[in-house]
C-alpha positions, 0 to 999 in steps of 0.5 A, spaced: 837 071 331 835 066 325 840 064 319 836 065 313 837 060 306 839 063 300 836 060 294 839 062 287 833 066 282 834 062 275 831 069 272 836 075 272 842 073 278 838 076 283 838 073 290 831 070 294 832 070 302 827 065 305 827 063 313 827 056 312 834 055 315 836 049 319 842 048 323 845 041 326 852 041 329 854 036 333 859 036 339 862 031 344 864 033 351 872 034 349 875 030 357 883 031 358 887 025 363 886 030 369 880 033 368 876 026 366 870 022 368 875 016 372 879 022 375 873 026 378 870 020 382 863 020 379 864 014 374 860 018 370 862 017 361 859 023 356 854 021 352 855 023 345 850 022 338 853 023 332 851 024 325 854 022 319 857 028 315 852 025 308 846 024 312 844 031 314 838 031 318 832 035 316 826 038 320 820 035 319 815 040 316 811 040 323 815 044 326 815 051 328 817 057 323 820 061 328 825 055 331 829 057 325 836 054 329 839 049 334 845 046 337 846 039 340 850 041 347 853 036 350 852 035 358 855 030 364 855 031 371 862 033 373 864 033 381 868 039 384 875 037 384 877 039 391 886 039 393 889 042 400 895 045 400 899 047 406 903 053 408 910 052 411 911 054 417 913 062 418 917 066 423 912 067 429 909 060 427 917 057 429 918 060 435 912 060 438 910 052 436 917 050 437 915 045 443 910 043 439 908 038 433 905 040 427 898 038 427 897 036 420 900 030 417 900 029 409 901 023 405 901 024 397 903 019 395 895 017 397 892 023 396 890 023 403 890 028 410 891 027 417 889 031 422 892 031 430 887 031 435 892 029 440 897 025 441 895 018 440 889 019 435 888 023 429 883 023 423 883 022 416 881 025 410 881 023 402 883 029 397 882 029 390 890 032 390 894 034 397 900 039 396 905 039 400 909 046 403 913 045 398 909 044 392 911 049 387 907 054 384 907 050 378 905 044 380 899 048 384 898 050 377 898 044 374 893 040 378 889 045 380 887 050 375 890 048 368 884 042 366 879 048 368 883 053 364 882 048 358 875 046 359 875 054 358 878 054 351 874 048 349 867 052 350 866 051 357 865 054 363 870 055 369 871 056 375 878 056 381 877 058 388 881 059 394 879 058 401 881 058 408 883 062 415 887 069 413 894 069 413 894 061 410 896 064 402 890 064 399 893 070 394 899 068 394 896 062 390 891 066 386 894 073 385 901 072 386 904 076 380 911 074 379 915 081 377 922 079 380 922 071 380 917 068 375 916 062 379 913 065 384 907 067 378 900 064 381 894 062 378 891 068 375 897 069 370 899 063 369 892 061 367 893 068 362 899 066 359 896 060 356 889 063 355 893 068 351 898 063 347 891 059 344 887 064 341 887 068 334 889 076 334 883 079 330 879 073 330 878 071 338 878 076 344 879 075 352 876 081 356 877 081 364 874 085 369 876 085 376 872 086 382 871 086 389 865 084 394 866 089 400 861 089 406 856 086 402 857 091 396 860 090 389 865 095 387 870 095 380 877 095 382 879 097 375 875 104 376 875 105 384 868 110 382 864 104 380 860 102 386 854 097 389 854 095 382 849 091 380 849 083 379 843 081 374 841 074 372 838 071 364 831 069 366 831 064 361 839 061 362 840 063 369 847 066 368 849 071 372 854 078 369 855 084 372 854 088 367 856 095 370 863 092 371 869 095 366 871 090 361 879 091 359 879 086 351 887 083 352 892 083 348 898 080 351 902 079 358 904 085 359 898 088 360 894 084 363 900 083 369 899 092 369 892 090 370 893 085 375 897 091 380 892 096 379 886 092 381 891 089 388 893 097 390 885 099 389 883 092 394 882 094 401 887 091 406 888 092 413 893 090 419 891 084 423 895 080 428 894 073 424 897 077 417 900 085 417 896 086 409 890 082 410 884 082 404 878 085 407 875 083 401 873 077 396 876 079 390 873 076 383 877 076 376 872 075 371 876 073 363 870 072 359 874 068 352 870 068 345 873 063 340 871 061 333 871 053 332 876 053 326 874 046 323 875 043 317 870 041 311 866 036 312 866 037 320 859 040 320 854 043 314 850 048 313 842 045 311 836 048 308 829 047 306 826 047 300 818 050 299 818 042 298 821 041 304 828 037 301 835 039 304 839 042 300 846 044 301 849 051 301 855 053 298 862 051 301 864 059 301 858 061 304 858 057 311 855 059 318 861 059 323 861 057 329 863 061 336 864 059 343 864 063 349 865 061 356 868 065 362 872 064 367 873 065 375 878 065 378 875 067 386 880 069 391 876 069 399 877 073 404 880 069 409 876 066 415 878 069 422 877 068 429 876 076 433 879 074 439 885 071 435 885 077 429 885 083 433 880 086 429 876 092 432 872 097 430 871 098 422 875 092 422 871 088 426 865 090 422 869 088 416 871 081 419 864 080 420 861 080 413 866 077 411 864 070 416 856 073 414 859 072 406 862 065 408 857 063 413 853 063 406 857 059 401 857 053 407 850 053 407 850 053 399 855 047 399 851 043 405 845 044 402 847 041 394 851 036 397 845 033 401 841 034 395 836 039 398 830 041 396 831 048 397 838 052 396 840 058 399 842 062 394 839 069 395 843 070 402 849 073 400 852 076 393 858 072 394 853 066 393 850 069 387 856 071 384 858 063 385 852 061 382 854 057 377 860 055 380 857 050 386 851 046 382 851 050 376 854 049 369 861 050 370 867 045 371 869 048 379 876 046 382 877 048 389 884 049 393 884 050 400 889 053 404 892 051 411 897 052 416 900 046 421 901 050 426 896 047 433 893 053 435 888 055 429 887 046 429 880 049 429 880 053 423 885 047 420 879 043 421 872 047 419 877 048 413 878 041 411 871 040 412 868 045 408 873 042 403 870 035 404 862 038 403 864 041 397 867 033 394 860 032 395 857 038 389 856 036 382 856 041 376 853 039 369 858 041 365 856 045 358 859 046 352 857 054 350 857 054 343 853 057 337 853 060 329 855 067 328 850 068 324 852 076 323 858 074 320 854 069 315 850 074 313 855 079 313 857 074 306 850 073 303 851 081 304 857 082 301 856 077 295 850 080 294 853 086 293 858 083 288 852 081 285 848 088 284 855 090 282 855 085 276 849 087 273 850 095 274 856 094 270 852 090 264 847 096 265 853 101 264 855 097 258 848 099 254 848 106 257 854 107 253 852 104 246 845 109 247 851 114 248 854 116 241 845 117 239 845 122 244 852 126 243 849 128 236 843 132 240 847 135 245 851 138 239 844 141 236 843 143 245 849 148 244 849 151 238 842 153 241 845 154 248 850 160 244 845 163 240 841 164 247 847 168 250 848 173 244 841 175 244 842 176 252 848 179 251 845 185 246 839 186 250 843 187 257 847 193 253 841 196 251 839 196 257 844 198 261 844 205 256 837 206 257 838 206 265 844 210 265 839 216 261 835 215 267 839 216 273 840 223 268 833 226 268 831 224 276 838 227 279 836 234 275 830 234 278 833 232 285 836 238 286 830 242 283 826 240 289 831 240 294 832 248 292 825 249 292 825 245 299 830 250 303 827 256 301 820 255 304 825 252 311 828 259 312 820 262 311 818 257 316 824 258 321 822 266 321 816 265 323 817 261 328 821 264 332 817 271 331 811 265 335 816 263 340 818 271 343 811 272 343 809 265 347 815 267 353 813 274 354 805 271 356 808 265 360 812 271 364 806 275 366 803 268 368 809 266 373 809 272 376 801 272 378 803 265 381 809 268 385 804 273 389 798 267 390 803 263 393 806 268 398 799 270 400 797 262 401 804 262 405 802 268 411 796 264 411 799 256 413 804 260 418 798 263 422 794 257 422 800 252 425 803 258 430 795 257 432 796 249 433 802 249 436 799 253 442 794 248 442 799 242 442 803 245 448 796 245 453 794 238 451 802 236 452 802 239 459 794 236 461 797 229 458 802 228 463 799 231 469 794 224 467 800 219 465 802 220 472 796 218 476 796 211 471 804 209 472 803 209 480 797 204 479 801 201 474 807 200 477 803 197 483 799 191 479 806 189 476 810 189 483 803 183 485 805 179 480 813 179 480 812 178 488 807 172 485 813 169 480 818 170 485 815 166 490 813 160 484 822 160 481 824 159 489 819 152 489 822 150 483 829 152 485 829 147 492 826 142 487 832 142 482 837 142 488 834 136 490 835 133 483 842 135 484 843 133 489 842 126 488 844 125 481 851 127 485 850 122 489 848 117 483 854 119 480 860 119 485 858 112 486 858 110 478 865 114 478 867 110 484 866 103 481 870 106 474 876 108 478 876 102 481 876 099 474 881 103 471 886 102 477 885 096 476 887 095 469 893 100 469 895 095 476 895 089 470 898 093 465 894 090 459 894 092 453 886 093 452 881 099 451 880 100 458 872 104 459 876 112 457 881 113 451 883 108 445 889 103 447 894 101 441 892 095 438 897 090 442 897 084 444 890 082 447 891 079 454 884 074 456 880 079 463 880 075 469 873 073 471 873 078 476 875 084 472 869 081 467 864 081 473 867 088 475 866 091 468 858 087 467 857 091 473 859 098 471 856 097 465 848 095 468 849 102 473 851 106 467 845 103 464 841 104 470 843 111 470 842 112 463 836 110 463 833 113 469 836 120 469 837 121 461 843 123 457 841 130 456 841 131 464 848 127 464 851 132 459 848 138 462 852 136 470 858 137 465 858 146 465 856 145 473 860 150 477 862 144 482 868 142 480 867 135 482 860 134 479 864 135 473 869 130 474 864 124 475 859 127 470 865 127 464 866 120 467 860 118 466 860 120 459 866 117 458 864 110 460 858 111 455 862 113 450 866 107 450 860 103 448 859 103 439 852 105 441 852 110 445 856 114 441 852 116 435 846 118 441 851 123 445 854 126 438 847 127 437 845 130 443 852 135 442 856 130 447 862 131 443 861 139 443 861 139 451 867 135 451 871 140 446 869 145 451 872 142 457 879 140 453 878 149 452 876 151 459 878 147 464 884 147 468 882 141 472 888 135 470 883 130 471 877 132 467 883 134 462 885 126 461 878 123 461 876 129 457 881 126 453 880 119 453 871 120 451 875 124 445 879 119 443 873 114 444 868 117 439 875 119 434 874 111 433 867 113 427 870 116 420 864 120 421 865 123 428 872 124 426 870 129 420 865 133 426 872 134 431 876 136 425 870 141 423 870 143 431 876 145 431 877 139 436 885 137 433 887 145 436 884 143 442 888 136 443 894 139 440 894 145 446 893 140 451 898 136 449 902 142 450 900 143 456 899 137 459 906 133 463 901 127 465 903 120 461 896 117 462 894 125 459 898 125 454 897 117 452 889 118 451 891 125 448 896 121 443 891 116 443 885 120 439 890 124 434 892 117 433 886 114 430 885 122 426 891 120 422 888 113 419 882 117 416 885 119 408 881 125 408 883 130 414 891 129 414 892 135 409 888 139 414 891 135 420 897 136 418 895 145 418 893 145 424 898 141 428 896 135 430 902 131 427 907 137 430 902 135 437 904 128 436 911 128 435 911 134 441 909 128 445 914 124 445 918 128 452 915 125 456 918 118 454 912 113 457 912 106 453 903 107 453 905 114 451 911 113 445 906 106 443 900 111 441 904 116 438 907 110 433 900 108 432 899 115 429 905 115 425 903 108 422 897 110 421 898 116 417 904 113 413 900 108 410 894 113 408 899 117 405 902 110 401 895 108 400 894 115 396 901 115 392 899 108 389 892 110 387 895 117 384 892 123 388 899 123 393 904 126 390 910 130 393 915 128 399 912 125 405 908 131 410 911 126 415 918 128 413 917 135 413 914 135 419 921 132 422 918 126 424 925 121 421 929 123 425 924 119 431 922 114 427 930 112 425 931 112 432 926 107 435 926 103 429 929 098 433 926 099 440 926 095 445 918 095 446 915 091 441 909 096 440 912 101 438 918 097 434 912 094 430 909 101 429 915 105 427 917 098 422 911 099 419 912 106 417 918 106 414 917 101 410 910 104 408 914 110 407 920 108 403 914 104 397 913 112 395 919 113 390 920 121 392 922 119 400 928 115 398 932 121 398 931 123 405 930 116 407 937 114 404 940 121 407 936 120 414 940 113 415 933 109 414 936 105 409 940 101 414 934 100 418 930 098 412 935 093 411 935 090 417 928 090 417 928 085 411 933 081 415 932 081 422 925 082 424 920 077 427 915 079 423 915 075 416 909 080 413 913 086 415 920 082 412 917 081 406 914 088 406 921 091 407 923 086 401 919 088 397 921 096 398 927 095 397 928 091 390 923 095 388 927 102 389 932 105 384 935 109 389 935 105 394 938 100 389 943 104 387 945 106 394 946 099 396 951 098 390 955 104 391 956 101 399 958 095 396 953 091 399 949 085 395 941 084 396 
């Protein structure tokens, strides 16, 4: 928008608008100590022209019409600052590790890392800061993200972004909100508290918005219905903004800490073995500040062009302000993991790998900015859009990476310290973000303006009322007429009126006359029709009664004729069947040839179809051979992996020897072969055989197939799943039971396949068999499929109705650690569903759990001496307990001293912090402590 001069009319106090505007505003790069040139280690100084405040610069007259403003925006390279903050020790890392030296080595005093190859040789690595494990949040803060945080302020942009391995405290740096101990606030409070404490209410505004990058999709974690929201990019300034995203205007602290909590309870976490509430996505804060330059007079000045082309200067009330706006980012990345060492399986897997996809592509970012390549790969992933700005953009960028000592991740340790050492090398050119608000200028030319147009319609008013004293004299004269007017009306409207009223007079005399005259002639005319109508029913008698006679006679005729016809019908019946009879032996003996012909063609194909049979038993035994082989095998080790049927716990993972890998290789190719020569449908039709064993080594078949992803969708589609529901149903054979059981439990691992064994009636079915079966491997593949139905947030109302958490619990006489660990799984998993639902507002009510009777198990192997399962049943009730309408029950169930225990004795630091966290944060439990005298 072009600023428009206003130049004063000599002639009566108008105003005349011309667009010959020219704006010039100066403005060096504001550098604080920590975020100067000498301390990015560039060496580079801003170079800044300034102009004196009595010499104001005109535009020559060549100039284009159409450029009618400018700014001067002061620019300088400016490298990203890069610190290393290392994680202390946790529980596991210190009994673990504790025969082992930690792998990293800090010396911050030089601002230099060494990392241990071996016991004699290590690297060394210089950082713009290095923070030690015990560097406070504030000092973080400080050295981190506070000179960002002012560059923002001062008109530019800004960005803050954690890196590094899961579990090393990325979100704990960032997102940390601090409500029981405020030292512990991190980087996206602490950076609001100073945001909020520089700007004007009612002159500057600061909006955020909240979102996540999950699977390559951009969702809105302030309104979890926004999804794939689209990111787009200014052709002309290349800055990229999310415009779907939801934008919150911030007014104090206290909101913006409520907005945090409702954007962390809508980001998606999951258990891993590296961290028990891992982030399964980037999470993205977005403050976007809009500040108004309060400078003082003679700071800048506003210049117009005369029609000669002279400047000259406008008024000093009437000055064109100047506004910044910049934003900030404040990154969180999900963290960098290894499969083999996370544990992550099935949707977890497919998250951890876009997760890797994701920063795989930052990497190649950052390598080809720091090498100075010609081509950087920006469109390769979302994530790199979104940072766009940040890495070789106009954004000042600090970046913390976050890192563990312990020596097993030496590895992560290492890529992370190098991602950190590539992004050193990028360099961003930092640019003011600042223009005049031309709206609120012209919105005083309006205003003054409008005080204008108001002096000169009272000047008029003024002689409009010298005019008015001529005029009330002829107003007068008006109504004297006006009253004459109205007697004269008034006199004719009598007269009227009385002429009217003889009227009405002399038409109702003549009314009644004619109605008189009217109902005379009616009786006259009524008498003679009736006299008609006597006549006319007496001539219409003598026609009736001439009818009735013809029609009788018609009647003898019609009874004659079809006497006649029926003799006749009987001769030509009788004739007909001495003739059918002949055609029917003919007939009979042609169909007999041709049923003796088919006969003969369905005993050739039936000695085919028993050769087929017969060796596709042969090709099954031998492939059920090999996979009980391989399952005898695996239950003689005792691990606690996925074997080829049914769905393990996810324990801890023991490496397969190579002889078991060769094994399973080989069962893989026959399976292939055999699917590939013989065909699925084929397969799953040996399933209905009448042969028992042709039905055991086929379910086994399938059971195999199913335990590969890729095979599952093609065996739900050719009605695999069906057969198998049906087999649970209708066999009594144990072994086809518990196979049956474990491919059920395979194919429960989809979301999608989950929804079709809900809709199969596939939870009743295992829930009978649980019932019926004593078998512990039965029972631990039937606990097993349950188990992974119980993690879907959609089906647990309908589980529960149709007695899959009863079936679960029902489980637990058989007393076999395999089958206890599944069904602990299974209450783990619907306990946190259900959290997860209370926290996001559409769980109310007490636990189903708890209704169901489940406490009183899961109080009692709290403390199991299996670790599965103690894991399991210690993250259930913390679960459990963070929903406020539970404590009651918890508290009466004895739960609370296992929580406390939990919070102090567990191993697991997450699930200790967890319990924690439950605890202060529940009144009644609170108050139960202090009623017990017990301080926490």
């Amino acid at each position: 928008m072009a600023f428009t001069s206003v130049h004063k009319n000599g002639g009566g106090g108008g105003v005349t608008i011309t667009p010959r505007a020219l704006l010039r505003v100066d403005r060096p790069l504001s550098v604080n100590s920590s975020g100067s040139a000498a301390a990015s280690g560039n060496g580079h100084k801003p170079v800044v022209a300034a102009t004196p405040a009595g010499s104001p610069s005109v535009r020559p007259k060549s100039a284009s019409p159409s450029s009618t403003a400018y700014h001067r925006r002061s620019s300088m390279p400016n490298r990203v600052r890069v610190a290393v903050r290392l994680r202390p020790r946790n529980a596991e890392e210190l009994v673990s590790d504790v025969d082992f030296a930690d792998c990293v080595e800090l010396q911050p005093e030089l601002k230099r890392l060494k990392l241990r190859k071996n016991n004699w040789d290590c690297e060394t690595y210089q950082f713009d800061e290095v923070l030690t494990e015990t560097s406070s949040q504030k000092r973080v803060y400080e050295v981190v993200a506070k000179p960002v945080v002012e560059s923002v302020l001062e008109g530019y942009n800004g960005t803050v972004m954690a890196y590094g391995q899961t579990g090393t405290g990325k979100t704990f740096t960032l997102g940390r909100l601090g409500m029981d101990d405020c030292s512990d606030r991190g980087i996206m409070v602490r950076a609001m508290e100073d945001i909020l404490a520089d700007i004007l209410p009612g002159e500057d505004t600061v909006t955020v918005s909240y979102l996540q990058l999950y699977m390559e999709s951009v969702q809105d974690l302030l309104a979890p219905e926004k999804d794939n929201i689209a990111i787009t990019e200014d052709p002309k300034t290349g800055d990229v903004s999310v415009p779907g995203a939801t934008q919150v205007q911030i007014q104090d602290q206290s909101s913006f800490v409520r907005l945090l909590d409702v954007g962390e309870a809508n980001r998606f976490a999951a258990n891993t073995k590296l961290n028990t509430e891992s982030s399964r996505s980037h999470a993205i804060l977005l403050v976007q500040v809009k500040k108004t330059v309060r400078v003082k007079a003679g700071d800048r000045e506003l210049i117009v062009l005369n029609e000669n082309g002279t400047g000259s200067q406008l008024t000093k009330g009437i000055r064109a302000p100047t506004i910044r706006r910049s934003k900030l980012l404040i990154v969180d990345l999900a963290g960098s993991e290894r499969v083999d060492k996370s544990g992550s399986e099935g949707h977890t897997l497919e998250e951890a790998k876009s997760i890797n996809l994701s920063l795989t592509a930052l990497g190649k970012c950052i390598n080809a900015l720091a090498e100075n390549s010609p081509h950087v790969p920006i469109r390769d992933s979302k994530l790199t859009r979104m940072l766009r700005d940040s890495f070789g953009g106009t954004a000042r960028t600090s970046l913390v990476v976050t890192i563990g000592p312990s020596p097993r991740h030496r590895g992560e340790t290492s890529s992370t310290i190098m991602f950190g050492q590539r992004a050193m090398k990028v360099e961003n050119m930092v640019k003011l973000k600042e223009e005049f608000d031309y709206k609120s200028l012209c919105r005083r030319l309006e205003t003054e303006l409008d005080r204008l147009v108001a002096e000169n319609e009272r000047q008029i008013k003024a002689r409009e009322d010298n005019e008015d004293d001529s005029a009330r004299s002829l107003e007068e004269a008006q109504q004297c007429v006006f009253e004459a007017e109205s007697k004269l009306a008034s006199a004719l409207e009598a007269e009227m009126t009385k002429l009217q009223k003889e009227m009405t007079e002399v038409v109702g005399k003549h009314q009644k006359e004619l109605m008189e005259q009217m109902q005379k002639h009616q009786m006259e005319l009524a008498d003679a029709l009736a006299a008609q109508q006597q006549e006319r029913g007496h001539r219409e008698r003598l026609e009736k009664h001439s009818k009735i006679m013809g029609l009788r006679l018609s009647l003898e005729k019609e009874s004659q004729k079809r006497e006649h016809l029926e003799q006749e019908l009987r001769a030509i019946k009788s004739e007909a069947s001495r003739k059918s009879l002949n055609g029917n032996l003919q007939k009979q003996s042609d169909e007999l040839l041709i049923l003796r012909q088919r006969l003969d063609d369905e005993l050739k194909d039936r000695e085919r179809l028993e050769e087929e049979i017969r060796s596709l038993k042969e090709q099954v035994s031998l492939l059920s051979d090999e996979g009980d082989e391989h399952t005898r095998r695996m239950m003689e080790k005792g691990g606690s992996e996925r074997s080829s049927i049914g769905s393990e716990s996810p324990g801890v993972s023991i490496s397969k020897p190579n002889h078991m890998r060769d094994t399973i290789n080989g069962q893989r190719a026959t399976i292939a072969k055999l699917f590939e020569q013989v065909g699925l449908h084929k397969i799953l039709s040996l399933l209905e055989s009448e042969d028992v064993d042709v039905r055991v080594h086929a379910v086994k078949v399938v059971a195999n197939l199913a335990a590969e992803e890729a095979n599952q969708e093609k065996i739900v589609e050719a009605g695999g799943l069906g057969s198998l529901l049906n087999l649970l149903q209708s066999s009594e054979d144990e072994t086809i039971r518990r196979v049956a059981a474990g491919a059920v439990a395979n194919l429960a691992m989809n979301e999608t396949n989950q929804e079709l064994i809900m809709a199969q009636g596939g939870i009743g079915l295992l829930a009978r068999t649980a019932d019926d079966a004593e078998d512990p491997q039965t029972l631990r593949m039937v606990a097993g499929a349950i188990a992974n139905l119980c993690g879907n947030d959609k089906l647990q109302i309908k589980l529960r109705e149709e007695g899959g958490i009863r079936a679960l619990l029902g489980m637990v006489r058989s007393r076999h650690p395999d089958v206890l660990a599944q069904v602990a799984r299974g209450i783990a998993n619907f306990a946190k569903c259900e959290s997860r639902g209370a926290a996001q507002g559409y769980k109310t009510g007490r636990s189903l759990l708890i209704d169901d009777g489940a406490l009183p198990w899961i109080v009692a192997n709290a403390n199991n001496d299996a670790s599965p399962i103690r894991r399991h049943i210690e993250l259930a009730l913390c679960h459990l307990a963070q929903h406020e309408v539970n404590a009651k029950d918890l508290v009466a169930g004895g739960a609370l001293w296992e929580l406390v225990r939990i919070s102090r004795e567990c191993s697991r630091e997450d699930i200790r912090n967890l319990a924690q966290r439950t605890l202060n944060a529940s009144g009644t439990f609170q108050s139960e402590l202090r009623r017990l005298h017990l301080v926490y």
